[in-house]
Structure formats: structure tokens, C-alpha cells
N, C-alpha and C positions, 0 to 999 in steps of 0.2 A: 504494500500500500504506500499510496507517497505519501499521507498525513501520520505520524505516528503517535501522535495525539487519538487520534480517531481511535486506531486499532489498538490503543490502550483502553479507549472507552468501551470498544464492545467487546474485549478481553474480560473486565471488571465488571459487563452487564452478563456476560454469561456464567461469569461464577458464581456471582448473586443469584443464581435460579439452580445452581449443584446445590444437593441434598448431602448431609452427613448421616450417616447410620451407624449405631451401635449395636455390636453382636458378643453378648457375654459369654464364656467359654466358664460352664460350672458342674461344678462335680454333682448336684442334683439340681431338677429342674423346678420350675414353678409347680409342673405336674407329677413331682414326685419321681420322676427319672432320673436315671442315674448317667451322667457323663454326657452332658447336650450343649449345645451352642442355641444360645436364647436370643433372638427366634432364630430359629432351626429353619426356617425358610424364608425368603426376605428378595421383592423385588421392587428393582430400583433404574432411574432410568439412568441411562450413558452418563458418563462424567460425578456420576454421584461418588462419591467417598463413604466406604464400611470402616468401620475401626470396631478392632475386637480387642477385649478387653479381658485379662485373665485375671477374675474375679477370687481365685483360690490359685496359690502354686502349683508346676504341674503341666501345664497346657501351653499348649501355643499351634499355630494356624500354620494349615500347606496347602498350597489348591492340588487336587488329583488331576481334573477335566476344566480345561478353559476353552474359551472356543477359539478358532481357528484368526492366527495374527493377534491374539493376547499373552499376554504374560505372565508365566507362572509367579506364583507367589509363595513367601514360605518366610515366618515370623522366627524368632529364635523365645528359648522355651522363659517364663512367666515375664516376658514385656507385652507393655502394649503398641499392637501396630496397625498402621494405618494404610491401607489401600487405594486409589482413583479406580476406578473400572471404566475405562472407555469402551467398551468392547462391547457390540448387543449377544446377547446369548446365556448358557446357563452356565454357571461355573459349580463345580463339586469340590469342596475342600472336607477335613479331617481335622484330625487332634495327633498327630501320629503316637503320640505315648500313649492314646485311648482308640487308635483305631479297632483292634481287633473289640473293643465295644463297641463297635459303629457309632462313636460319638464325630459325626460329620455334618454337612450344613450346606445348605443348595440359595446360590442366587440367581437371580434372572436377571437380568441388563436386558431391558428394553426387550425386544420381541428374543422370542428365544429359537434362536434358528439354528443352533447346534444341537438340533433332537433327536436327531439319527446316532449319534454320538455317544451322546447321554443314553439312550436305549441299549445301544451296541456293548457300552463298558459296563452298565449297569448291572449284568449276572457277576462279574471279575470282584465290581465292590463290593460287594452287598456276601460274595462268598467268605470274604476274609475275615468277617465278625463273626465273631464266636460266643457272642452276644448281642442282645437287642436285635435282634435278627428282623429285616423288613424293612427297618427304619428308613432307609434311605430312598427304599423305593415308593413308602409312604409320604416321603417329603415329594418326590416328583410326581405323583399323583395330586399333589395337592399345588403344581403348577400346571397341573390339567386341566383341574378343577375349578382354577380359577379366573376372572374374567383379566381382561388387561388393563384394566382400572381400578383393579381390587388387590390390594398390597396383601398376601399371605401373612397373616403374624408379621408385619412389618413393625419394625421400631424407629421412627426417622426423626431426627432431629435439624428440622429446614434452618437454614439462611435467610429467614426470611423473618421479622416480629412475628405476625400474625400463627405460625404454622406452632404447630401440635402435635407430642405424639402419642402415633395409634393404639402402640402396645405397651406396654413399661411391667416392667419386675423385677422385685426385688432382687438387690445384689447377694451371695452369700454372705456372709460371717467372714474376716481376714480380706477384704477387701485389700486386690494388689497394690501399691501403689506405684508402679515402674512408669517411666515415663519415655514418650516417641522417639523412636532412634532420631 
């Protein structure tokens, strides 16, 4: 652009409309499960920022399935970290000290067009828990199920005064206190 003025202003107008989200990583859930990422399913549109939060020591975040020209991701163990998702589609992350509990967590970026994907890997993940058995494919059922204007268990915390959010629950006991790399 020639004015760099300009493309600083609508650099600063599009960030004021990105959404932050909060995803707790707790050794028992609101509903009494054991080893969840709260909310367990959460979609968000492009540009939004997740930050997970490792609410008890323990835990920390790796995507398994991102969709196609995204980037994996993968936290180091009880920090909190922060993500951007540019990317539309569905991402499948883990706990990897908790996987074989299938304690894992599904997002959607905007239209989820890596569903062939997510089907295809689906038996691989879902085989390696040795607990909680389904959960995962519970959670993709529940971006089935849902419309593209209806946040699954979302937790969002907008940029914006006005906004609100959807879901909220309580933190456990020992709340981390680690702060963003």
C-alpha cells in the first residue's frame, strides 16, 4: 500500500474484531471427568487467539491434526500458552502426559473443511486411550451437530466492551500461575 498510515488502521481494525479464548487443561471437569480440556470443544473464527491454561500441574497442549498449511503446535509442560489460528478447519490437540486418557480437545476455525481428515485419523486416536474411550469422537459429533453460528461449549472472551462469555467454570484448587512465553 502507499499510505502506511492507512494499512496501520485497518491492521488495528481487524484485530479489534479477533476473539481470545480460554481453554483450561484440569485434572477433573465441571462434569465430574477426569483429565478434560474445558470446553472440550470450542469454535472460533480465523484469527481468533485460544490460550490454555494449566489450571493444576501436569498438563500442557500439542495439536495431533491441523488442517492443511497450519501449524502445529505444542506448549511445554504447566505454562500457559497462547495460540493465533489463522487457518479454517478443525484442529485435534491432546495433553500428551494424559493422552492415553483421551484427555484431548477439538477446534473448528471457521468452516471446517478438513473433515475427511479428521474422519480418516479418527479410529488411530480414539484407539490409543485406554480410557475415556469415545470421547473424542463425541466431541466431533458435537461439530456435527452443531449449527455454524452456535459456539459448542465455547468460552470467549471478545475484544470488544460489550461481549460476554458463553460458558465459564470454575478453575480447580492450585491454580497455575506460569506466565506466556
Amino acid at each position: 500500500m502507499k499510505n502506511p498510515l492507512l494499512t496501520l488502521v485497518l491492521l488495528a481494525a481487524a484485530s479489534a474484531h479477533a476473539a481470545e479464548h480460554e481453554v483450561k487443561m484440569l485434572d477433573i471437569g465441571a462434569d465430574k471427568e477426569p483429565m478434560v480440556f474445558e470446553p472440550a470443544v470450542l469454535k472460533i473464527a480465523p484469527g481468533d487467539t485460544v490460550t490454555f491454561l494449566p489450571t493444576t500441574r501436569g498438563h500442557n497442549v500439542e495439536s495431533k491434526l491441523v488442517p492443511d498449511g497450519a501449524e502445529a503446535f505444542k506448549s511445554e509442560l504447566d505454562e500457559k500458552y497462547s495460540v493465533k489460528l489463522d487457518k479454517e478447519g478443525v484442529y485435534i490437540y491432546v495433553c500428551p502426559p494424559h493422552s492415553m486418557m483421551n484427555m484431548v480437545g477439538v477446534i473448528q476455525v471457521g468452516e471446517a473443511t478438513n473433515m475427511d481428515a479428521v474422519n480418516s485419523r479418527l479410529p488411530k486416536l480414539e484407539k490409543r486411550a485406554m480410557s475415556n474411550k469415545g470421547r473424542l469422537s463425541k466431541y466431533i459429533e458435537q461439530l456435527k451437530g452443531d449449527s455454524a453460528d452456535k459456539p459448542a461449549e465455547a468460552t470467549a472472551t471478545e475484544n470488544k466492551p460489550a461481549a460476554a462469555t458463553t460458558t465459564e467454570s470454575q478453575p480447580a484448587s492450585g491454580d497455575n500461575k506460569a506466565t506466556a512465553k
